[in-house]
N, C-alpha and C positions, 0 to 999 in steps of 0.2 A: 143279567147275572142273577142267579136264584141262589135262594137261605137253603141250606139242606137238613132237613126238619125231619124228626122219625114216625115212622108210620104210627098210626091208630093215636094219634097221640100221646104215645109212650115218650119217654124221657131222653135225650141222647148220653151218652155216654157222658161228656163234659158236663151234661145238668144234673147228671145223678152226682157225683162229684161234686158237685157244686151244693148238694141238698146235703148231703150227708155232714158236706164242713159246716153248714149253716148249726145242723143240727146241732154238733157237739160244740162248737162255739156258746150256743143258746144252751145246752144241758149240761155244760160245765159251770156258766155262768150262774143259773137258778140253784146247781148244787153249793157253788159257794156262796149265795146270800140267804139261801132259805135253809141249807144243812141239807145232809140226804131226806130223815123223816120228813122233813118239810116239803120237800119236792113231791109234785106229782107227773106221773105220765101227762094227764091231760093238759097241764100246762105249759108241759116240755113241747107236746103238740101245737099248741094251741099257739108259742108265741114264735116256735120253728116256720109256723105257716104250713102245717102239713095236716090232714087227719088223724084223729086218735087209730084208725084201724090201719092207716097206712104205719105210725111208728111200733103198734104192738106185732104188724107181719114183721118190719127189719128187729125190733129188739122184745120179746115177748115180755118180758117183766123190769122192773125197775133197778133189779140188779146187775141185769146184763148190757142194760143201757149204761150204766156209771161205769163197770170195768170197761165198754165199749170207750168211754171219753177218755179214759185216764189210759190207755194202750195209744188210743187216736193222741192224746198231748205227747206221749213221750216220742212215738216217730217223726214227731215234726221236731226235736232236739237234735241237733248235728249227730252225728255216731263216732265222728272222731275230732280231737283236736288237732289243725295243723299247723305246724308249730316248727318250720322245716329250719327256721334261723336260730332255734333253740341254742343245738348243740356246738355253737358255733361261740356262745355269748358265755363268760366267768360266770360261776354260781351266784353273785348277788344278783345281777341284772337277769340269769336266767330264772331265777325264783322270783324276780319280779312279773317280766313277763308273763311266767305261769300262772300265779297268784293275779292277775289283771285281767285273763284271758276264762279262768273259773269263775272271777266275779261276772266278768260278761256273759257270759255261758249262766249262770246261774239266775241275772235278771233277766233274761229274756222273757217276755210273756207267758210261752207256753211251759216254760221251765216254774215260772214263779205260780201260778193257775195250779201247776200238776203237784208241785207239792203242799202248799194249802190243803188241796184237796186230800192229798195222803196225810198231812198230820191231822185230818179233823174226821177223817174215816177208817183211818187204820186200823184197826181190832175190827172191823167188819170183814174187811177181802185182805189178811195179813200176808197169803201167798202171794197174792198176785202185787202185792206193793213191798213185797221181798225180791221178787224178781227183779221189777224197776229201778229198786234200789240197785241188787246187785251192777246190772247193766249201766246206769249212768254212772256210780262209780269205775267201772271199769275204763268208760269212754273217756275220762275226765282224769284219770289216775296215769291212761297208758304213755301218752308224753312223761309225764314227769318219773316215771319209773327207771323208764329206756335212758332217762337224764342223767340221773342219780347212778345207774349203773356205770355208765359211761365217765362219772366222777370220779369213781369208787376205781378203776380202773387205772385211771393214769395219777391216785394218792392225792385229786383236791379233797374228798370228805374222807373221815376216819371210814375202817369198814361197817360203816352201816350194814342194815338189811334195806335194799331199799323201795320193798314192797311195804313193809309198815311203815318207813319214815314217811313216803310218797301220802300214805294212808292219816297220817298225823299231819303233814301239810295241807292239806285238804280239808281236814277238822277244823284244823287252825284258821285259815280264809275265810272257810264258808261257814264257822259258830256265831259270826253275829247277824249275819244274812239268816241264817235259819232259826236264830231268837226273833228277826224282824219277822217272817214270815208268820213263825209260829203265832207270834201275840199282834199281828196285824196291824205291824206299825210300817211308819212312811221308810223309805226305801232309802239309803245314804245317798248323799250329794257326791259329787268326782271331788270335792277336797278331802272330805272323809272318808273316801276309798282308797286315795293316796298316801294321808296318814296311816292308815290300817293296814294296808300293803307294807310299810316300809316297817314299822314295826314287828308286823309275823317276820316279815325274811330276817329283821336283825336277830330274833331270838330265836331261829330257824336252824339260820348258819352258826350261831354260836354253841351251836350243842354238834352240830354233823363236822363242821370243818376241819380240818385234820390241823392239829396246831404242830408248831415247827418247834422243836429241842432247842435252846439258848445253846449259843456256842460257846466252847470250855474257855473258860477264865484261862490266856495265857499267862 
């Protein structure tokens, strides 16, 4: 049985793929301990295991390389959440779930990497970490919107809007995640998630829930 190997010693398909993760693995990593200034091409080369002349053919300058990492971490983030037992479950438990499913979504590795790297470079490439915002908001928000409509619908929450409530839930979960990220602290444990969880949803639902009229003094 024979290896099928590409002519002239070029790369096959699966190794070039295989180089190119190496890379932005290794050039996201140097971007977040040395800073952009800090970083250079030749290091990013140098510890990728490639040549300087082979990374300046794929990425010609140092800024096309970092937006190259920060595009490469966001498509490896899910694009949607599925979340099919949602609509099924009472608005406490389904804002729990929610609220559990954005925390996990949000530590993931390449989730936690990509924004580091957006709060510590942002006023350089603002466009392009507007976009990212936009879209992972989106990804993250679309469950919980279709939820809240569907609340609003059959009178469990007052008539909210529930593209900003959706957008205030979301705040609310992910603002202590995002003070960790920002000032580079350790990551919460699961008992600290689950307090934190159970707190947003109490003071979540006690502003959207539709409260019931006392019935008249006979």
């Amino acid at each position: 049985m024979t290896t099928r190997t590409s002519r002239r010693g070029r790369p096959t398909r699966e190794q070039a793929a295989l180089r190119a993760e190496t890379l932005f693995v290794v050039a996201a990593n140097i971007f977040l301990s040395c800073g952009y200034d800090g970083t250079t091409m030749e290091k990013v080369a140098l510890d990728a295991g490639i040549t300087k002349p082979t990374l300046y053919a794929w990425y010609p300058n140092k800024e096309l390389l970092f937006s190259a990492v920060l595009s490469h971490l966001h498509r490896q983030l899910p694009q949607e959440l599925f979340l099919s037992e949602l609509r099924e479950l009472p608005l406490d438990a389904g804002l729990r779930l929610l609220a559990r499913s954005l925390i996990q979504y949000s530590l993931r590795a390449e989730c936690l990497i990509l924004h580091r790297l957006m709060y510590r470079e942002g006023q350089r490439f603002p466009e392009l970490l507007r976009a990212i915002d936009r879209t992972t908001t989106m990804v993250i928000s679309k469950a919980l919107v279709n939820y809240l409509y569907a609340l609003r619908e059959t009178s469990v929450i007052r008539p909210v809007n529930p593209v900003r409530s959706a957008r205030f839930f979301i705040d609310l979960v992910l603002s202590d995640l995002n003070r960790r990220v920002m000032m580079d602290l350790t990551m919460p444990l699961v008992e600290e998630i689950d307090a934190y969880v159970e707190d947003v949803v109490e003071h979540f639902v006690f502003g959207i829930k539709a409260s019931k009229e006392p019935a008249p003094a006979s």
